[in-house]
Steps between C-alpha positions, in 0.01 A plus 500: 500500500238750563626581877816511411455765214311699732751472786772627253317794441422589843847629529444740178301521207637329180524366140435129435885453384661705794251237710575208297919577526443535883283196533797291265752659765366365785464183345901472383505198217105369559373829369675414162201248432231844554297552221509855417159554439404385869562802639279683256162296477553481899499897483263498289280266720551741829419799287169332409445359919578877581790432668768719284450806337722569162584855341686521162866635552729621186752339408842550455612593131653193469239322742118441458233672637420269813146478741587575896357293739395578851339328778116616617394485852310160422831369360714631822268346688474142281984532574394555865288208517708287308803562742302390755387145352698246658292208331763235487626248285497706184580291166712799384773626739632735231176697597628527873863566404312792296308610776803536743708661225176728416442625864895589569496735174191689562536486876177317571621279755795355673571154270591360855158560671378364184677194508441436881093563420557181268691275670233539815279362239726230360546404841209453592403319175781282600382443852125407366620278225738312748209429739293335223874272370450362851180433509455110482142446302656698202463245179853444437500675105339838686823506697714540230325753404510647838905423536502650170374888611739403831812479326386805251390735817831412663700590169307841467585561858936419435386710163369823756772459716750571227287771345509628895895480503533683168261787599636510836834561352403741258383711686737503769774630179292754416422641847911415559398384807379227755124330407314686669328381807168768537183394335499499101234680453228225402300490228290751318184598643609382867513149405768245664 
């Protein structure tokens, strides 16, 4: 939750229910089950790592006074390196959905490049995990374990594929164009 708090406000500083509204947006009916005071102890938790900053703003006559937050250069670079992670099988793939949706808004990174930088890894995953199904001394109740990450690797990669697709044809409505076919830019700091 952290990351993807932090992410949100890399595209502009913000309250903790503008962030909470855009976090329940991206998230279409699983953000209903959000407890509303998430957002809040998490900012509160990045304001004590350092990682936000916060600056009281008036209110609105009809509107509390709210706190601003904004990202520090430890916490752009905490979004940056969280971009790049492509550690692979998460348990949560709401947090990966967030990511992509979190890097299109604030321009971070192309959700595409994103999503190609974890499939490599799922793929490879896959190809490792494959190699030790076939091997022959495995005791037969480790390879059900074994077919078990298989068949969940091979479900996150039809999963990518269709996150791929919807990107993919995203962005090709708003560009009104073609996909493109030049390089995407990578990831931030260089990565790829």
């Amino acid at each position: 939750m952290q990351d993807v708090v932090l992410a949100m406000l890399a595209k502009e500083p913000a309250h903790g229910y503008e962030l909470r509204s855009r976090m329940r947006g991206a998230l279409g009916p699983l953000g209903d089950a959000m407890n509303a005071g998430q957002i809040y102890v998490t900012l509160a938790r990045l304001a004590k790592a350092g990682l936000v900053t916060s600056q009281h703003a008036e209110g609105l006559p009809d509107r509390p006074d709210r706190r601003v937050y904004a990202l520090t250069p430890a916490g752009q670079q905490r979004v940056a390196a969280w971009l790049a992670d492509v550690s692979w099988p998460k348990p949560d793939l709401t947090e990966f959905h967030l990511k992509l949706v979190a890097a299109a808004a604030a321009r971070l990174a192309d959700p595409v490049t994103l999503i190609d930088a974890h499939r490599r890894e799922v793929l490879r995953r896959l190809r490792d995990s494959q190699r030790a199904a076939l091997e022959r001394s495995v005791d037969p109740v480790v390879g059900l374990l074994v077919e078990g990450v298989v068949l969940r690797l091979r479900a996150d990669l039809e999963w990518l594929e269709a996150c791929e697709r919807m990107w993919t044809e995203r962005d090709r409505a708003d560009n009104g164009s073609a996909p493109r076919t030049e390089d995407r830019g990578g990831l931030p700091g260089g990565a790829a």
